[in-house]
C-alpha positions in Angstrom: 123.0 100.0 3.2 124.6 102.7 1.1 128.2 102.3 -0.2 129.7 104.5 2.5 128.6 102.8 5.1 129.6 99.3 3.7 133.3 100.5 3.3 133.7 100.7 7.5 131.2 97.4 8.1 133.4 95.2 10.3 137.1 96.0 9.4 138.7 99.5 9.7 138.3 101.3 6.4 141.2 102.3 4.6 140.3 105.9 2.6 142.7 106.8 0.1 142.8 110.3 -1.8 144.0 110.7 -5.3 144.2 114.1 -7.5 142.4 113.5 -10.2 144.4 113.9 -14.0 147.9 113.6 -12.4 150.0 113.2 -14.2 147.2 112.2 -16.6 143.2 110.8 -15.9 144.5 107.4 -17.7 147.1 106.6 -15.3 144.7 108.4 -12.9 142.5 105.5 -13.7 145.0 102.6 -13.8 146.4 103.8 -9.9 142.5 103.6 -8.3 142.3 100.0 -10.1 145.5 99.3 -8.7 144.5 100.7 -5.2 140.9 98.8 -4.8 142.8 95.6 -6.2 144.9 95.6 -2.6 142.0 96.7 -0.6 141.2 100.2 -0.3 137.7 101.0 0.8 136.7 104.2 0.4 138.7 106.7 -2.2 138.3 111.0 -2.3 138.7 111.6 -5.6 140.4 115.3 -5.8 138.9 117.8 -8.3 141.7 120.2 -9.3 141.8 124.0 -7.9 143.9 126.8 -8.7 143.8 127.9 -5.0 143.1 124.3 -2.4 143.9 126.4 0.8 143.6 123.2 2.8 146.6 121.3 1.1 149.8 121.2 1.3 152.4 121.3 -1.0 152.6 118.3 -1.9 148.8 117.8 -3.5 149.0 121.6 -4.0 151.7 120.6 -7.1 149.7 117.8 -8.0 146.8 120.2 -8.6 149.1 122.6 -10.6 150.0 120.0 -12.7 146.7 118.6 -13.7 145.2 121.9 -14.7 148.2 122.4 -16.7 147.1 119.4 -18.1 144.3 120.4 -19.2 142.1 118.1 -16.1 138.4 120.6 -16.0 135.1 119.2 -14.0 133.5 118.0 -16.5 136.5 115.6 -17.7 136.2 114.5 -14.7 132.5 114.0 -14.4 133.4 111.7 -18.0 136.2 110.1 -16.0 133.8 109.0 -13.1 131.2 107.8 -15.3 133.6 105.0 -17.1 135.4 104.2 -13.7 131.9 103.1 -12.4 131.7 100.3 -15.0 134.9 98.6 -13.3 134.5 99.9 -9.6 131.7 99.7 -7.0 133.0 100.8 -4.0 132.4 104.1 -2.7 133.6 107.6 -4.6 133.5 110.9 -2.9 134.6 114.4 -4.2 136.9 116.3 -2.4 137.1 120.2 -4.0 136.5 123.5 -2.5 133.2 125.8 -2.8 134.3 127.9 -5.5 134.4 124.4 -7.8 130.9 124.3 -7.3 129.2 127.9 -7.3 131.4 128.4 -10.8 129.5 125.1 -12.2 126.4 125.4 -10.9 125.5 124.0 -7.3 122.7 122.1 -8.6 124.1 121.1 -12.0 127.1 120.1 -9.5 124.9 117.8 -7.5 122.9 116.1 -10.3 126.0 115.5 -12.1 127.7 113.7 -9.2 124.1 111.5 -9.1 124.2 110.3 -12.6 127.8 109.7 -12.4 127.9 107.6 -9.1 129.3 109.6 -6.4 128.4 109.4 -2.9 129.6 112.0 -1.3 131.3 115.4 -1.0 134.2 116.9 1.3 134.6 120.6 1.0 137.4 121.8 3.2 136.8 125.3 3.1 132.6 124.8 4.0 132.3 126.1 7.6 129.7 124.3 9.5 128.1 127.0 9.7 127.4 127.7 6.2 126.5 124.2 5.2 123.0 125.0 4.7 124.6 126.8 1.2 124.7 122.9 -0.3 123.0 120.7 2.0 119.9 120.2 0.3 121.0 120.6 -3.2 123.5 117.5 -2.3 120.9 115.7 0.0 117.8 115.8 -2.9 120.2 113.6 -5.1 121.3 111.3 -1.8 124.7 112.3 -1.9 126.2 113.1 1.9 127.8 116.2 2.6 131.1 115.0 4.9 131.9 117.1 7.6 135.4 117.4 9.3 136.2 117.9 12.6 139.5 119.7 13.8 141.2 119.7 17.0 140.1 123.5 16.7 136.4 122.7 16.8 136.0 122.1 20.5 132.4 123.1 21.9 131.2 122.9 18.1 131.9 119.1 18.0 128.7 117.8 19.4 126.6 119.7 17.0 128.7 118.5 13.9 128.6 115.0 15.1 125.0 115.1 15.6 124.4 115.9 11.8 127.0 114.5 10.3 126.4 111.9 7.1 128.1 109.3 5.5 131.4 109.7 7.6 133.3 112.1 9.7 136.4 113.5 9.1 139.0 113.9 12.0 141.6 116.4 11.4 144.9 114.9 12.8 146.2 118.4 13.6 146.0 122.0 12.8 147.8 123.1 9.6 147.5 121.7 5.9 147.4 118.2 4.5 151.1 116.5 4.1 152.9 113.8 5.5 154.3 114.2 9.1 156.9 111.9 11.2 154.4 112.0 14.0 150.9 112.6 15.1 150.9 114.1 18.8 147.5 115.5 18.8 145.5 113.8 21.7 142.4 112.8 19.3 140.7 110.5 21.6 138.6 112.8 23.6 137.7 113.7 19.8 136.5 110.4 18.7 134.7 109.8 22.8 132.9 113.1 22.2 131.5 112.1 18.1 131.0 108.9 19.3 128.6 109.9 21.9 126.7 112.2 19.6 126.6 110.3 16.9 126.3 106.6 15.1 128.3 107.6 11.7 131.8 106.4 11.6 134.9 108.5 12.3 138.3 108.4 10.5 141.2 110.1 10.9 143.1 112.3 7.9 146.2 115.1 7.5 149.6 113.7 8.2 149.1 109.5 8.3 152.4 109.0 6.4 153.5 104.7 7.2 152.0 101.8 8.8 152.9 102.9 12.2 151.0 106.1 12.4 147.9 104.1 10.2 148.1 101.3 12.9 148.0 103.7 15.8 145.5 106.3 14.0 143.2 102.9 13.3 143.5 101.5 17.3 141.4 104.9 18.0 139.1 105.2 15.2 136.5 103.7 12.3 139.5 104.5 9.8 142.0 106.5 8.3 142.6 109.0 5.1 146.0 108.6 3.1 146.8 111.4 0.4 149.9 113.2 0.6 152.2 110.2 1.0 150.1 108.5 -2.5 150.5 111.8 -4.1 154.5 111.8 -3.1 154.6 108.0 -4.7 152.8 109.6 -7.8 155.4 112.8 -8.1 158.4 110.5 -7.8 157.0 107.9 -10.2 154.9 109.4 -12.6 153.6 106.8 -14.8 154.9 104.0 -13.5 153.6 104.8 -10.1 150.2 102.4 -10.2 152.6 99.5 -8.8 154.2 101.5 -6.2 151.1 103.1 -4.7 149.4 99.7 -5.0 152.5 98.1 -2.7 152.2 100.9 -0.4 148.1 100.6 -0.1 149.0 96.8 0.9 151.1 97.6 3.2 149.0 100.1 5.0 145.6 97.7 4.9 148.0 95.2 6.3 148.6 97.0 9.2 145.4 98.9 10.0 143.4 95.4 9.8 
């Protein structure tokens, strides 16, 4: 069974997303030990981007400040590599196409092999135009995650039926960030992947509290935190690995 699929096998998995190298890789490092310490599952590990056109701005500032920083892929890439002596639950890179085609698509791929990734989200990688990385990412067995938006409509059977390691729902239209409520009716969403397809669905963009995780849970395999453990990291900087970790309690707490 790979890693991915282990992370949803019988609980509701609890993805968290991190931008790597804010403020710093080190304390980076210290908040995903923190995280998979009170029970995180799953974590997206962000590579930085001058331009993420899927965030908002929120993560977008977190990005800012970790270039500034001097974060690049290949730091990362080193970062990965020592994290896997401590973790073994799943990793999976969430970046943007331009990341890759500047590095090398399949430098990229055998890169993420050797350092233990399993998978890749690329928000800005129509469904359509997957075919660009699919097998470059598939010869080193890492899944290419596809998302789903409210948006998607008649195109949600055929993403469903070749979708890998997990799906990503898109809570609603718009950019990543925390939102007081999710009105988006998502369950004819979930019915229709889960009639066209056996990989687990979880539900990302806007789950900000334990209420909105609990509901966003009831309906799904699992659910995606970033903005609101980027907004803990802003306000706390260094000393944020103990906040984040109370606030990844208290969401695997409710969602389980």
């Amino acid at each position: 069974m790979s890693r991915i699929k282990e992370a949803f096998k019988n609980k509701k998995a609890f993805i968290a997303f991190i931008t790597c190298g804010d403020p710093n890789l080190e304390v980076t490092k210290e908040i995903i030990l923190e995280m998979v310490e009170k029970g995180v599952d799953l974590i997206e590990l962000g590579i930085p981007f001058s331009d993420p056109t899927a965030e908002g701005p929120v993560i977008q500032e977190a990005n800012y400040r970790a270039l500034k920083g001097g974060v690049t892929t290949d730091k990362i890439f080193e970062f990965v590599k020592d994290l896997r002596n401590e973790i073994s639950i799943p990793l999976v890179f969430m970046t943007y196409s331009n990341v890759i085609f500047s590095y090398g698509s399949k430098k990229f791929s055998e890169k993420c092999k050797e350092v233990g990734i399993d998978g890749i989200i690329l928000p800005d990688l129509p469904y359509e135009e997957k075919d660009e990385f699919y097998e470059v990412f598939k010869n080193n067995n890492i899944d290419l995650i596809s998302m789903i938006a409210p948006t998607s409509e008649d195109r949600i059977k055929k993403i469903a039926k070749e979708a890998e390691g997990f799906i990503y729902i898109v809570s609603s239209l718009g950019v990543t960030g925390t939102r007081k409520n999710i009105d988006t009716n998502l369950e004819p969403i979930i019915k229709s992947v889960r009639k066209n397809s056996k990989i687990p669905a979880a539900i990302g963009f806007g789950i900000s509290n334990a209420k909105s995780a609990k509901k966003m849970a009831s309906i799904s395999d699992g659910i995606i935190i970033g903005s609101a453990i980027m907004k803990i990291i802003k306000e706390y900087g260094e000393e944020s690995p103990k906040y984040v970790g109370e606030f990844v309690r208290e969401i695997k707490q409710a969602i389980n």
